[in-house]
C-alpha positions, -999 to +999 in steps of 0.1 A: -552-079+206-546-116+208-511-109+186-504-085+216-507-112+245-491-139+221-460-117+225-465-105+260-467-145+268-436-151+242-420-125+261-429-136+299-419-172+291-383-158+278-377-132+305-390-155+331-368-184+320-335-159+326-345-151+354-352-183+374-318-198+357-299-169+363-312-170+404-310-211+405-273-210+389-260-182+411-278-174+443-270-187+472-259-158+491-261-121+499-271-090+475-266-056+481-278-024+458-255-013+429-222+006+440-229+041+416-257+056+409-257+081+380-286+117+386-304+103+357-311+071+379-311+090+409-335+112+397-364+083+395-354+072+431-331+052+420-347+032+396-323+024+364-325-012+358-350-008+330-334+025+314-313+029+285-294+059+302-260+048+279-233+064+304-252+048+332-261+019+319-224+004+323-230+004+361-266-006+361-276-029+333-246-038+307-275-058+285-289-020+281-257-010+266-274-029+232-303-004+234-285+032+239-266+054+215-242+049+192-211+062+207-215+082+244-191+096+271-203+107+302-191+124+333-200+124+372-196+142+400-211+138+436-214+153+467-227+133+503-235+154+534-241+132+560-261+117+535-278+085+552-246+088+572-223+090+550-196+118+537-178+115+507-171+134+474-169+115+437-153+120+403-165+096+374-164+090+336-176+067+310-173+056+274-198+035+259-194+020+222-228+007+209-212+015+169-225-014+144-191-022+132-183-039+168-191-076+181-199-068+208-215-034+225-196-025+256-183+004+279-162+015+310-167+032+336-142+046+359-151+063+395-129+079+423-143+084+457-135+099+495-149+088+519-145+114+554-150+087+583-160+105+616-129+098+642-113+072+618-086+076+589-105+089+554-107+065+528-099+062+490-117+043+466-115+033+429-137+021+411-137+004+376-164-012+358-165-025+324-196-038+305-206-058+274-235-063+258-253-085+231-284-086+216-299-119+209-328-106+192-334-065+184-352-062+213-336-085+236-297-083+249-281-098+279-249-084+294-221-089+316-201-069+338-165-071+359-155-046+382-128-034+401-129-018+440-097-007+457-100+007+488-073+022+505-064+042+541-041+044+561-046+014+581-053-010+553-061-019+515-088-038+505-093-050+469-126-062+458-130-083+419-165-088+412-188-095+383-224-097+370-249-101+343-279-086+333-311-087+305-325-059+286-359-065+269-377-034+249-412-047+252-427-020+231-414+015+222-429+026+254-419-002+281-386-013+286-378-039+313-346-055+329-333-075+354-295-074+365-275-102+393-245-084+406-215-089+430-216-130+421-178-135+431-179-154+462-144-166+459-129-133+481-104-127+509-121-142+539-102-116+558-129-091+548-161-082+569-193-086+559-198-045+556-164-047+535-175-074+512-199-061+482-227-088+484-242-104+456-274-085+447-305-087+424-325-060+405-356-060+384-368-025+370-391-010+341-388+022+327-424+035+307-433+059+290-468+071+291-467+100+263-443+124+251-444+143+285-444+119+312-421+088+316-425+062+348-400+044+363-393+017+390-370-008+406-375-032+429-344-050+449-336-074+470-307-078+499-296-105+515-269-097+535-280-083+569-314-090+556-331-116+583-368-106+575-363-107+537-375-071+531-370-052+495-358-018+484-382+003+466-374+029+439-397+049+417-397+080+403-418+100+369-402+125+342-418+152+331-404+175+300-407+208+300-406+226+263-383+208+240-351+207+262-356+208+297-365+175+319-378+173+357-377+146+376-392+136+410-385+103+427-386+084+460-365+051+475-377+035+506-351+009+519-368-012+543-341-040+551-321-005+569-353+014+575-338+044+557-361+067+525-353+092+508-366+116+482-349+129+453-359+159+428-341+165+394-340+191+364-319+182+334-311+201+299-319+173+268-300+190+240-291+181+204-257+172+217-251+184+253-269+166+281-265+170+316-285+166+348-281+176+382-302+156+409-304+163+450-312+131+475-326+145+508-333+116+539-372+119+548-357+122+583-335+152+592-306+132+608-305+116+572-287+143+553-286+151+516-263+144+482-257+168+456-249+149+416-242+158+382-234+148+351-227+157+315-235+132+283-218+138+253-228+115+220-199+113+205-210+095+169 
């Protein structure tokens, strides 16, 4: 017992220490919630900060990419009907090399996204995100992350270069926890709007499993842009397997700074090779819509 809470102290004091130099070095504006989402995350609310979802975790948490499989791909599709007002349809793909002969773990991941506008031109996005991760101890790895938005109409291009960095720390085989800074790139076209700019944004998330059947997971972020009474975004969500290859998934996000929830349900097929899951957001209100996502995981090593 008291080697237990020497390493859970160990571990606070370390965590804790990235934490508040990350936030004093960095912060001193806005944050917004991550850009993609994959149905893994989706299917816990939302919560992926903590995970080690590989083909995810090169939009979520690059320092997770240290803790994932050897050698993954993974690809995305999603579908937004009026889904907290939104309308838009999205192809992605990622590749994530975690092999021992590298330096350095990393990944990319590449997304491609319309956006139908009601009584204004439809927009087209791209997306690219790229990821690396180290591990400073077995069970510790920080990351960082540069990405790529392009947003194009009719009317007007935008182009958006941003970056972040993250920490990944596998308490115990049943408790992972992480914490991820994103969108730190202040130095932008001061043309933009503040809903054009991505703000800088902050995530902490844990990700435990309680036995072989049930796994827990939540996330808790912050947002400072359009944020005047300092209020968080909740995510949470629990696993539950079903025989040896099936996975269902149940999760909830309340976003107080827009006053907006929804839930989320999930079933996903865990197989020797082939993993896919297919996830559906629904707003708790009616006006709020719903979103349809899939994906397929292939290890490729």
């Amino acid at each position: 017992m008291r080697i237990k809470l020497r390493s859970f102290i160990s571990f606070g004091h370390t965590f804790l220490a990235i934490f508040v130099f990350l936030n004093i070095s960095l912060f001193s504006g806005q944050l917004l919630a991550q850009y993609f989402l994959g149905p893994v995350s989706s299917g816990f609310g939302g919560a992926g900060v903590g995970g080690i979802e590989s083909s995810e975790s090169v939009f979520l948490n690059p320092a997770a990419i240290s803790h994932g499989a050897t050698l993954e791909m993974g690809m995305f599709y999603e579908d937004a009907q009026k889904f907290l007002g939104e309308d838009f349809v999205s192809y992605g793909l990622s590749v994530i090399d975690n092999s021992k002969s590298v330096l350095f773990s990393g990944g990319v991941g590449y997304l491609s996204r319309h956006r139908y506008v009601p009584a204004a031109p439809d927009i087209d996005e791209t997306y690219l995100q790229m990821g690396i991760s180290y591990g400073l101890k077995p069970n510790l790895s920080v990351g960082l992350s540069i990405s790529n938005l392009e947003q194009q109409s009719i009317i007007e291009e935008i182009t958006q270069l941003q970056f972040g960095v993250g920490a990944h720390y596998i308490y115990s085989p049943t408790l992972f926890l992480g914490v991820t800074l994103e969108n730190l790139n202040t130095f932008q076209d001061t043309d933009l709007s503040d809903s054009e700019r991505l703000p800088r944004a902050t995530s902490i998330g844990a990700d435990w499993r309680a036995n072989e059947f049930l796994r827990l997971r939540s996330d808790i972020r912050y947002l400072y842009d359009n944020n005047p009474d300092k209020k968080m975004i909740y995510a949470m969500g629990l696993e539950s397997r079903m025989g040896d290859y099936f996975l269902i998934k149940f999760g909830y996000n309340k976003n107080d700074p827009q006053n907006v929830d929804y839930n989320v349900w999930s079933v996903g097929f865990k197989g020797p090779r082939l993993n896919m899951t297919y996830s559906y957001k629904k707003g708790v209100k009616g006006e709020y819509g719903g979103m349809h996502s899939v994906d397929f995981r292939v290890p490729l090593w």
